[in-house]
C-alpha positions in Angstrom: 4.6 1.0 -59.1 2.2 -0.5 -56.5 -0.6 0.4 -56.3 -2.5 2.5 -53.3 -4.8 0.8 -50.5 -7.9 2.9 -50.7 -8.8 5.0 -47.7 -11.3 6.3 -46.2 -11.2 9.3 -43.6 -8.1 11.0 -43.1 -5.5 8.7 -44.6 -6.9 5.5 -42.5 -7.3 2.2 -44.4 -11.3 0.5 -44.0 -9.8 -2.3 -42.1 -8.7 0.2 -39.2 -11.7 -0.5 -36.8 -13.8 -3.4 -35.6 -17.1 -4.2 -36.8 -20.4 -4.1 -34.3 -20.3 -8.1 -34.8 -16.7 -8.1 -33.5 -16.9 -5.6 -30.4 -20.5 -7.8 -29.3 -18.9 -10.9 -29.8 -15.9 -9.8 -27.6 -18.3 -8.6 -24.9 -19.9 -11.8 -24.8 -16.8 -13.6 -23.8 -15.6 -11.1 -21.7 -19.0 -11.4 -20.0 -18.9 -15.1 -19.9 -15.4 -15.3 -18.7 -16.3 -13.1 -15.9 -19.8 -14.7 -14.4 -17.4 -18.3 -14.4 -14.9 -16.3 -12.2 -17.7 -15.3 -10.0 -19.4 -18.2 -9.5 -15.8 -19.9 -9.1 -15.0 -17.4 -6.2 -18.7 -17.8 -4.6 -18.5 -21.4 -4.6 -15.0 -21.3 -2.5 -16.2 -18.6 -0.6 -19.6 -20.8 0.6 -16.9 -24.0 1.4 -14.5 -22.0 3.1 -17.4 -21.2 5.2 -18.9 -24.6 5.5 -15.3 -25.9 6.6 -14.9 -22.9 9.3 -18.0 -24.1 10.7 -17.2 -28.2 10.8 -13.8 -27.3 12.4 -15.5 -24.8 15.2 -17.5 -28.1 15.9 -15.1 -30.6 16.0 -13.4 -29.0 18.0 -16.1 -27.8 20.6 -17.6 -31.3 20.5 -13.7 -32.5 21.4 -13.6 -30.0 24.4 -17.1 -31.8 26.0 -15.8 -34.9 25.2 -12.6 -34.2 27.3 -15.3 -32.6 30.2 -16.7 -36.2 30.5 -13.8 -38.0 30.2 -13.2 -36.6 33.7 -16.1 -37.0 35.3 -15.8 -39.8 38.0 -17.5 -43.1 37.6 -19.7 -42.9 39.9 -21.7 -40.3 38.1 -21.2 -41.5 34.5 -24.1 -44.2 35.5 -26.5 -40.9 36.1 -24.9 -38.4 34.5 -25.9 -34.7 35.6 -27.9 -32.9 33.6 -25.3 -30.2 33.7 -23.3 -32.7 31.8 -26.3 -34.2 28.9 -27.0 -30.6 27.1 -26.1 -27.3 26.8 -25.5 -24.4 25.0 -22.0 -22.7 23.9 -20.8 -19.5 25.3 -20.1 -16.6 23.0 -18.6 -16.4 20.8 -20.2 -20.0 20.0 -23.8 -19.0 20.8 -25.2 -20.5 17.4 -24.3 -24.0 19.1 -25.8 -26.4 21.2 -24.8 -29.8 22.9 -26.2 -32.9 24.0 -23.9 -35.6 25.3 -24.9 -39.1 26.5 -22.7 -42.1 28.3 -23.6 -45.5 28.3 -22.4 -48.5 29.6 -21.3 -51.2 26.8 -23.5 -54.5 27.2 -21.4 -57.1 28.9 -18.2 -55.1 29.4 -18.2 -54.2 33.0 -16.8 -50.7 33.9 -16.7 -50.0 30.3 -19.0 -46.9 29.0 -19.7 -45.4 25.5 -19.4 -41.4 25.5 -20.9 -39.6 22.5 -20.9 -35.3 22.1 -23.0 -34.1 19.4 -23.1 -30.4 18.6 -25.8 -29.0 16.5 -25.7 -25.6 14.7 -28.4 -24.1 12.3 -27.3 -26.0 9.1 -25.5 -29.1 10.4 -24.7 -31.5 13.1 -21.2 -33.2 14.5 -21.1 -36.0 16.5 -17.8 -37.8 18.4 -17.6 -41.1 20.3 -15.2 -42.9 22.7 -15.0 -45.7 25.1 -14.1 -45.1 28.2 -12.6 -47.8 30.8 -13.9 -46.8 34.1 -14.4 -49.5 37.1 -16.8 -48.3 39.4 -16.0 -48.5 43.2 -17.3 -50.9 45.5 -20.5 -49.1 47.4 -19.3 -49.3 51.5 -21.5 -50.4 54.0 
C-alpha cells in the first residue's frame, strides 16, 4: 500500500500554492522585463523623431539649393537678400535658412553655393559648385 500525501485544506496537497518569496520574485521580473520594453520603445520613438526631422531638412535645404542654382550669374556675385535667409512657410515654420555663394579662388565663373537650415535642436547644411560664366558688361 502507498502511503498518502498529507493535506491540508480540503483535499489539497501543501505544495499547491506559491510562496510570498515566489509571487515577489516573479513580480520583480515581470517589472524588469517591462521598464526594458519601455525604455526600448522610447528610445525608437525619440530616433524616429530625430530622423523625421533630418529628412524634413535635407530635403528643404535641397529645394533652396535648386532656388539658387537658377538664379542668373549676374546676381550670384551680389546675391539678393531675398535669396541669403529666410524662414519656411507652414507647415515648416520651426525652420530657418541662410544660404551663401561664393566664387572659388582662381576658377573663373565657378561659385561655391552652401544652404544651411537651422531648427531648434539641430542644423543641416548642403554644398555645390556651380559653373556659371558671367556675361561680358556692354558698353
Amino acid at each position: 500500500m502507498r502511503a498518502r500525501k498529507s493535506t491540508s485544506n480540503h483535499g489539497r496537497s501543501a505544495r499547491d500554492a506559491f510562496t510570498l518569496m515566489e509571487v515577489i520574485v516573479a513580480i520583480v521580473i515581470v517589472g524588469m522585463t517591462a521598464i526594458a520594453t519601455l525604455s526600448a520603445f522610447a528610445t525608437e520613438l525619440r530616433t524616429a523623431e530625430t530622423s523625421r526631422v533630418a529628412l524634413e531638412a535635407a530635403s528643404l535645404a535641397e529645394t533652396r539649393l535648386a532656388m539658387l542654382e537658377v538664379v542668373p550669374a549676374e546676381e550670384l556675385i551680389a546675391l539678393p537678400d531675398s535669396s541669403k535667409a529666410g524662414k519656411f512657410d507652414p507647415p515648416f515654420e520651426n525652420y530657418e535658412w541662410t544660404g551663401t555663394v561664393t566664387p572659388v579662388v582662381n576658377e573663373p565663373d565657378l561659385f561655391e553655393a552652401t544652404v544651411r537650415v537651422t531648427w531648434a535642436t539641430g542644423s543641416y547644411a548642403i554644398a555645390t559648385r556651380m559653373y556659371r560664366p558671367v556675361p561680358p558688361r556692354t558698353r
